[in-house]
N, C-alpha and C positions, 0 to 999 in steps of 0.2 A: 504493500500500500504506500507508504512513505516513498519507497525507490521511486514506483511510477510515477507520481505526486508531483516529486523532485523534478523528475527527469523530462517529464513534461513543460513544467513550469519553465525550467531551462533550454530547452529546447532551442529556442532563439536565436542563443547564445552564436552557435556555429559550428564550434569544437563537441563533437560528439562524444571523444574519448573523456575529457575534462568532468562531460557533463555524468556522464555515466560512474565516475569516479565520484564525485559530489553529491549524488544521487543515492550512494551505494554505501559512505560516509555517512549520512542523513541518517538511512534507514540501521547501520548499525548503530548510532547513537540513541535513537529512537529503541530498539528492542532490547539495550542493556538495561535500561530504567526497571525492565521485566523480568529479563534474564537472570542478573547478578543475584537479589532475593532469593527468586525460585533455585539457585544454581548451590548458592551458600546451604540451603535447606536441604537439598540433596545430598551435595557431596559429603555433608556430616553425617547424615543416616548412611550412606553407603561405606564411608570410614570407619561406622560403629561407635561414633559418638553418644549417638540418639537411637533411640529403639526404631522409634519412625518418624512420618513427619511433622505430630502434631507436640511433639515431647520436644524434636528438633526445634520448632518454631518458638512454643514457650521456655527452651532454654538457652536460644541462641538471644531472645528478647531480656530475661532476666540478668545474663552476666552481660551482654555488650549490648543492649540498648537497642534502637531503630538499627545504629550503626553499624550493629554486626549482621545485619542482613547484606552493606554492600560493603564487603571484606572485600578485597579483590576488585573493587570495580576500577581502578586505572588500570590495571592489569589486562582486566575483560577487555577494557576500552581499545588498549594496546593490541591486544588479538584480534578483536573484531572488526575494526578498522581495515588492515591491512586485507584479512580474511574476503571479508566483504567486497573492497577496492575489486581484488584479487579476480576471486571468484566471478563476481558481476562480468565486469571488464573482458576476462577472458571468455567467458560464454557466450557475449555478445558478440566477440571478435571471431568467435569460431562459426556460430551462426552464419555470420553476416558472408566469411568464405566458403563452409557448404553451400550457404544460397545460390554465391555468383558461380559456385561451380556446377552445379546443377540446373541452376537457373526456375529455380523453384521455391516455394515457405516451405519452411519446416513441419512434420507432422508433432505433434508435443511428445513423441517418445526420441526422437531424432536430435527436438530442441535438450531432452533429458538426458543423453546420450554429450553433447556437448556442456551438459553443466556437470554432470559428472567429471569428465577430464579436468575440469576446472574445479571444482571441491576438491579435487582431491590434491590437483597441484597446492591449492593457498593450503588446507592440508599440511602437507610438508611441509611447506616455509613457516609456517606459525606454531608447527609443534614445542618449540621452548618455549613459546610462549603461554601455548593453551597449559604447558608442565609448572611454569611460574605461576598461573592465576592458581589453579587447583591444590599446589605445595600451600600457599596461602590462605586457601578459603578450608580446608583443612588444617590448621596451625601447622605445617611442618616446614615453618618456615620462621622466623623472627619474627612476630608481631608488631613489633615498634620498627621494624627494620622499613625503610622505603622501596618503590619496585627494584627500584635500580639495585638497591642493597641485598634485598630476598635472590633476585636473579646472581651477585657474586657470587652468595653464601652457599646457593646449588650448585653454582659451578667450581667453586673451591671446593665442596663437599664429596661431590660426584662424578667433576669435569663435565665434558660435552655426553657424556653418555648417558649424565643422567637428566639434563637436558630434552633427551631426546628419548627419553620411557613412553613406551608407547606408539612409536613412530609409526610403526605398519598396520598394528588396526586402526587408529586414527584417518592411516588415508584412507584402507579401506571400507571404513564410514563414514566419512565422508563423499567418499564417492560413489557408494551406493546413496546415501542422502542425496545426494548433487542429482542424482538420476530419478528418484521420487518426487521430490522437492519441484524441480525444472519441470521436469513431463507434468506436475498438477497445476505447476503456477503459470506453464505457454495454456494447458486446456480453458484453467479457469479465464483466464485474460480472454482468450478467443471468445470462449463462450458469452462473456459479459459484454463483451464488444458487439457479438450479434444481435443481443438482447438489449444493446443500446440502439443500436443501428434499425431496427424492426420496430421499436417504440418510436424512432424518430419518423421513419419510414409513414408508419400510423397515422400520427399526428398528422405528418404534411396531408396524407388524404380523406381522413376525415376533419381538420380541422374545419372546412367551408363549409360542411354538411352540419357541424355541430352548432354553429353558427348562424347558422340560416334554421335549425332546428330551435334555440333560444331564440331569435326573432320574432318565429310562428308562435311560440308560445306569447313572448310580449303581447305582440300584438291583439291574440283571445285572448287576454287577459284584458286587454286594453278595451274591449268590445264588451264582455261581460258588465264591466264598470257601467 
């Protein structure tokens, strides 16, 4: 929603790469506000801090306040950011080359298929970072320590290897996401486009008849009197 939003609004602009990157920034800032919460209450139940998630909620609220719900959000910010840039960008880019080489749109499994490749590339490159938000939102990191510092303290602790825990399922969830995710979000777009386009369609030809229909009535209304 926000991508489209964006990316429309800007449109204008000229530079389509820009716009798409801006667009893509927007909407990950937009879904951390959401995210980071729900992401803190999780991963503590998953680390077996908390039984579940309603023990997690009232105990992440009692020791750290509103605040410890968004543990990690410059972190989040810093992954999603780029993740998002990443991802968008290059699926658009890849599209846009199947098109001209086929010289055809995409069917939404085809467009799913190109956003795959592309989740799973930002994937990779964002992996220390989605390992710094999560070391974090789980204490296993310094608490008072800043990102920059939590991110030393792992790599002095672990090097790049632990960095990078996770590597291979991460892309490939990501890039089965990328392929779910893409194929619903080209069907749903189409779809609402038609049922935009069919309402407007509507309108234009019944407007006159609808009009000319409120007239008739005025007018016996006007005659009754």
């Amino acid at each position: 929603g926000v991508y489209e939003l964006t990316k429309k609004s800007l449109m204008s602009s000229g530079n389509e790469v820009s716009t798409q990157m801006i667009a893509s920034t927007m909407g990950a800032l937009g879904s951390c506000l959401a995210r980071v919460p729900a992401d803190n209450v999780k991963q503590k139940v998953q680390a077996g801090i908390y039984q579940n998630t309603i023990s997690a909620i009232q105990g992440i609220r009692a020791s750290q306040g509103i605040e410890g719900f968004f543990v990690g959000f410059q972190s989040t910010i810093l992954r999603e950011m780029p993740f998002s840039v990443i991802q968008f960008t290059v699926w658009e880019a890849l599209k846009r080359r199947v098109q001209v080489r086929y010289k055809r749109s995409l069917s939404p499994w085809e467009s799913g298929l190109c956003g795959s490749v592309a989740g799973g590339l930002a994937a990779a490159i964002t992996t220390p970072i989605d390992v710094l938000k999560t070391r974090q939102m789980i204490g296993d990191a310094p608490r008072d320590a800043s990102t920059f510092g939590a991110f030393r303290y792992i790599f002095k602790r672990e090097g790049m290897k632990g960095l990078l825990s996770g590597f291979i399922p991460r892309i490939q969830l990501c890039f089965l996401g990328g392929l779910i995710f893409f194929s619903a979000y080209d069907f749903s777009l189409s779809v609402l486009e038609q049922a935009l386009d069919s309402n407007s369609r509507l309108d234009d030809n019944w407007g006159p008849l609808s009009f000319n229909n409120s007239q008739l009535v005025r007018e016996k209304e006007a005659e009754e009197v």
